[in-house]
Structures are given as structure tokens and as C-alpha cells.
C-alpha positions in Angstrom: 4.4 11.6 11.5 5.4 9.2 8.4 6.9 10.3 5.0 4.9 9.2 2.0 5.8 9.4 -2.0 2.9 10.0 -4.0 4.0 8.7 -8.3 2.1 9.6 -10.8 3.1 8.1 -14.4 1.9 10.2 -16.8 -0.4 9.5 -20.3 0.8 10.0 -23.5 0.9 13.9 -24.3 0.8 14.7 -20.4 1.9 18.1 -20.5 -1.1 18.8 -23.1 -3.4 16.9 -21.4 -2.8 18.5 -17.9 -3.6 22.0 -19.1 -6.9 22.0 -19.0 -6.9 20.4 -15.1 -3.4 22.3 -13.7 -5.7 25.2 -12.0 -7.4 23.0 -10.4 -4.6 20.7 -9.5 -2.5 23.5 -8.3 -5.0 24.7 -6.4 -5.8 21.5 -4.4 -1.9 20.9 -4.2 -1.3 24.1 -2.3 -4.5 23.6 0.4 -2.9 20.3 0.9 0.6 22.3 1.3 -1.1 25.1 3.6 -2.7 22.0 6.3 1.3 20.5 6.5 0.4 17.9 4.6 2.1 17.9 1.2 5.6 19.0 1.7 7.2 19.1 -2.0 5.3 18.3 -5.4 6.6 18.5 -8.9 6.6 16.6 -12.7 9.9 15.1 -13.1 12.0 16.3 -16.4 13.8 15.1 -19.1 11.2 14.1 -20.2 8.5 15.1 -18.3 6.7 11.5 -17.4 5.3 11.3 -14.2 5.6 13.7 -10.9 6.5 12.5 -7.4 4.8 14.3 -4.1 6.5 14.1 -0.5 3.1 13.9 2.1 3.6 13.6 5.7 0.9 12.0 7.8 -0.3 9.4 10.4 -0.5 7.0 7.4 -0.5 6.4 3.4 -4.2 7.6 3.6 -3.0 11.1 3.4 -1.4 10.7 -0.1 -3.8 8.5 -1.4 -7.1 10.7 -0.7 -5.4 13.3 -2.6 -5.0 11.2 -5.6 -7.8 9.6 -6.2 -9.3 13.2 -5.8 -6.8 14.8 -8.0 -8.1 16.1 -11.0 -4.9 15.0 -13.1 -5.8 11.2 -12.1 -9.8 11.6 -12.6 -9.2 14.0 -16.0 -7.0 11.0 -17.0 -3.6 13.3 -17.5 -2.4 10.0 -15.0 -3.1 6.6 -15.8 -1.6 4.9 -12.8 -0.4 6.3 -9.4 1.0 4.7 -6.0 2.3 5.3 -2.6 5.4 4.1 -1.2 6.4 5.2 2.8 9.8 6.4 2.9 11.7 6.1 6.0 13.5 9.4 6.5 17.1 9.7 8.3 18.9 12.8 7.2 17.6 16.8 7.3 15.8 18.7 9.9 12.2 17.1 8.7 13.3 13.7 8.8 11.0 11.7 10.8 13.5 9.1 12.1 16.5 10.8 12.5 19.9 8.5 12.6 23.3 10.0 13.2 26.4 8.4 12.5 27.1 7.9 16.6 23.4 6.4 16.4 23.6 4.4 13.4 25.9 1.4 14.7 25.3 -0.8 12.2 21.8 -1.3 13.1 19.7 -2.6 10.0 16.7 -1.0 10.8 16.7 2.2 13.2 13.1 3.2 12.6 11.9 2.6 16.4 13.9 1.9 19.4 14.2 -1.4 20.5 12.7 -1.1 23.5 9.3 0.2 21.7 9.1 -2.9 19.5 7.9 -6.3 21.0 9.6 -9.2 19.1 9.0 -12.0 21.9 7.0 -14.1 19.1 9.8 -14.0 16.7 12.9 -16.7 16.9 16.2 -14.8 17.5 17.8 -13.9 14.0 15.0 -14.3 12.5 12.9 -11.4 10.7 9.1 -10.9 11.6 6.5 -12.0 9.1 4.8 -9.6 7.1 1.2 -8.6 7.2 -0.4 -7.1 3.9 -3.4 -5.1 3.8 -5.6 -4.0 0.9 -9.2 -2.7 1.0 -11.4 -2.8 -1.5 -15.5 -1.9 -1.3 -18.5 -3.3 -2.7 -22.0 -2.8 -3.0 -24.5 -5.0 -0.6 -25.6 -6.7 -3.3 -22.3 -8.0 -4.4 -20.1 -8.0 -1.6 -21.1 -11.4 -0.9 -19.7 -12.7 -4.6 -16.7 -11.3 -3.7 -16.1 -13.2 -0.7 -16.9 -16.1 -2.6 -14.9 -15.3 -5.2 -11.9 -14.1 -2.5 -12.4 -17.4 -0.5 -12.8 -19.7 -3.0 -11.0 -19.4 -5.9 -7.9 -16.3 -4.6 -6.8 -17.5 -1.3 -6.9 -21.4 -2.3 -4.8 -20.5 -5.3 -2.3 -18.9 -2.8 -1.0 -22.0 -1.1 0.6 -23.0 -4.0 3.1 -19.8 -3.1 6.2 -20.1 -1.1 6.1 -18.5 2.1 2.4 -17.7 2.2 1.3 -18.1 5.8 -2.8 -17.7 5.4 -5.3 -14.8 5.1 -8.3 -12.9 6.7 -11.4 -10.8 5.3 -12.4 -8.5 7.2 -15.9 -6.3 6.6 -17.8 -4.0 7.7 -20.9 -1.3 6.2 -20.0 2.1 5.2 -22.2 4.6 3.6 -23.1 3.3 0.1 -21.6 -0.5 0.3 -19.4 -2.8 2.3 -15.9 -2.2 2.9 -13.7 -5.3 2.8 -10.4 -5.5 4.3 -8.2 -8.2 3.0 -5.2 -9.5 5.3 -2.5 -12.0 4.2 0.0 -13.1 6.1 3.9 -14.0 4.5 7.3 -15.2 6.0 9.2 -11.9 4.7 9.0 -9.4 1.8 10.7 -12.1 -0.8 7.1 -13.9 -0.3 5.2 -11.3 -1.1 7.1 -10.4 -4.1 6.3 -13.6 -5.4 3.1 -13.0 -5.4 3.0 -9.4 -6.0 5.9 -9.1 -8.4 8.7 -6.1 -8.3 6.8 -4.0 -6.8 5.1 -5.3 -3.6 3.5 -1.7 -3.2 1.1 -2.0 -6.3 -2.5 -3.9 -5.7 -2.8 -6.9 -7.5 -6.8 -7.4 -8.7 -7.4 -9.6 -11.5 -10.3 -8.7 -13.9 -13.3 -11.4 -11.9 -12.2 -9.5 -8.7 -12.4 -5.8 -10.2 -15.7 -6.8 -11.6 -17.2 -7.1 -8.5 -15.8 -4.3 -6.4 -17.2 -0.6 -6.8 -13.9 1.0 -5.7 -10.6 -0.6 -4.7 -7.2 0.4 -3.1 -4.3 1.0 -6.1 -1.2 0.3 -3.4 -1.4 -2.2 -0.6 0.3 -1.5 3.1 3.0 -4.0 4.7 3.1 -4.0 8.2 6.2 -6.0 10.4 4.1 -8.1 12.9 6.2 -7.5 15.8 3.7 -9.2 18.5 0.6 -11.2 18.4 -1.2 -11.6 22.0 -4.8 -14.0 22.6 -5.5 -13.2 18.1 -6.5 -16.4 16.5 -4.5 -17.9 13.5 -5.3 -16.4 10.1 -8.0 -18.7 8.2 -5.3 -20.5 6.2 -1.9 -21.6 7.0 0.1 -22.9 4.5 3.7 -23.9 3.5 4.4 -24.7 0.0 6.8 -24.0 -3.1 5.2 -22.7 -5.8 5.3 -19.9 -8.6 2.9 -16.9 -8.7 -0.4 -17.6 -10.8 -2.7 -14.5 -11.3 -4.3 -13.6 -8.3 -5.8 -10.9 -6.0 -5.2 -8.9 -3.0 
């Protein structure tokens, strides 16, 4: 099991806006609580602008079900809220313990190295990054998106440093499509150029958003520690650049 922070940045006059929504809130907070899966959940003070709640779960799905359900984000008591995993070392709940005779100096102790497979990557050098975002659309406009994804996003990326290409992924779900866009970057500094300061948050310009019925706030990052008989991503690209507005 995975940590996960759930933020919440609060509207103007939150703690009068959230009156009318904190039974409800409460209540849904402390089923989530009673299944194992939110751990700790609170408003931060001084002043009281936002909250932060610790989920554990298999993935960042847990925490962001609960929001978009949350009846402080539909009510509008939160006008913007995202996930961020947190890799825990220290307490008796932390998923990846590390003691000090443990630590050693590693940079990253989150898995053994004999459970990751890094026989694609150049010694020294880190793995790639893989982004994922999901978005859904209706039938009827699924297919705009795509064009609009294919020929106007993912063209404009090459123009970004470090950008390595991309994948859409679909498939039909109850109501829609569900689209699953995957880029591909040489480390975490590339996708902070195109993602900005905080890599976490989704990046969908206004022609995108138009045409999606529901989209992902937060994007995942994923280390690609081996790639077996997979094709190369759509688009492989290596130029220097600056980060235009674009879409996940």
C-alpha cells in the first residue's frame, strides 16, 4: 500500500461556505476512515485555507474518488484540489520503511534493487519518465479530441526539451470514451517544462476542456524501469524549446 496527500485550497470565506456541506463531508470522511482508507484529514490553520488528507491505497485513485465526490469540492467550499504520493520512511505506518543501517546513502530506497529491472537504462543514468492523464469524452466527440490531441498538442510538444513522444490510448466505458494520454520525458526537469512547478497538476487548455466531459485534475509519473517486445511511443523527439500552452 501507497501513501497519498489529498490538498484542497479553499474559496474565499471557506469556513462559511463549508457549513452547510461539513455533515455531509464528515460523514463520507469517516466511512472512508472506517474501510482503512483515509488515515488523517483536517483544514490547515492560521488561516484556515485549504486541508490536507493522508489516504493509503493501491494507487492515487483512492484519494481522487473521494474528491471529486466530496461535497466540499462539488458545493464549491474548494475550487482546486490534487494528489501528490508521498513516499513514507519513518513511523510504524510507513510504507517503505528505511533505517539508518538501511539507508546507506542510497538515493532512492523505495524498492529493493533486485525488484526493479533497469537493464534498458545506461549505468548512471536515471530512467525516463512516463506521464499519465485520463480524460473521457462523449462518442460523439471523442474523435475531435484526438484530432485535436494529435494534431495540434503533441506536434506542439517537440518544440520541448527532453520530450521523448506520446500515446492515446482508448477505450468505451459506460456513457463515453475514456482516453488515456501517455507521454514519455528524459527525467522530471522535462516534464516541469512543460507542466510548470508543479508536475502533479493536469495541464488542459480551454479547446481541450471543451471537448472532454470529465477529466483527471492531477497527472501520475511513473519511472520506466523496463520495456520488453512494446513499440516506440508515436513520436520521438529531441529538441530545445520553451513551454507553449498545451495539454496532457
Amino acid at each position: 500500500m501507497t501513501h497519498y496527500l489529498l490538498f484542497y485550497e479553499a474559496a474565499d470565506d471557506y469556513v462559511a461556505k463549508r457549513a452547510k456541506f461539513r455533515n455531509a463531508h464528515l460523514a463520507k470522511a469517516w466511512r472512508a476512515s472506517q474501510r482503512g482508507e483515509l488515515l488523517l484529514a483536517g483544514a490547515l490553520a492560521h488561516p484556515i485555507d485549504g486541508a490536507v488528507l493522508l489516504f493509503k491505497g493501491d494507487s492515487p485513485a483512492v484519494a481522487e474518488d473521494f474528491a471529486r465526490a466530496d461535497p466540499y469540492v462539488t458545493g464549491g467550499a474548494v475550487t482546486r484540489w490534487y494528489v501528490r504520493e508521498w513516499t513514507t520512511v519513518v513511523g510504524d505506518q510507513a510504507s517503505t520503511p528505511v533505517t539508518p543501517d538501511r539507508a546507506g546513502g542510497e538515493r532512492n530506497s523505495v524498492a529493493p534493487t533486485s525488484a526493479v529491472d533497469n537493464s534498458n537504462t545506461p549505468a548512471g543514468e536515471r530512467p525516463p519518465i512516463l506521464r499519465m492523464w485520463r480524460g473521457r469524452a462523449s462518442v460523439e466527440k471523442a474523435g475531435d479530441y484526438l484530432r485535436h490531441v494529435t494534431q495540434k498538442v503533441f506536434p506542439q510538444l517537440e518544440s520541448i526539451a527532453g520530450y521523448r513522444g506520446a500515446q492515446v490510448l482508448r477505450r468505451s466505458v459506460s456513457g463515453g470514451i475514456e482516453l488515456l494520454v501517455l507521454t514519455l520525458w528524459e527525467s522530471m526537469d522535462a516534464v516541469r517544462r512543460f507542466a510548470g512547478a508543479q508536475p502533479e497538476k493536469a495541464v488542459v487548455e480551454p479547446a481541450a476542456r471543451a471537448l472532454l466531459s470529465d477529466h483527471d485534475e492531477t497527472a501520475v509519473h511513473f519511472e520506466v524501469v523496463h520495456s520488453s517486445g512494446m513499440p516506440p511511443p508515436s513520436n520521438e523527439f529531441e529538441a530545445a524549446g520553451t513551454r507553449p500552452p498545451l495539454t496532457d
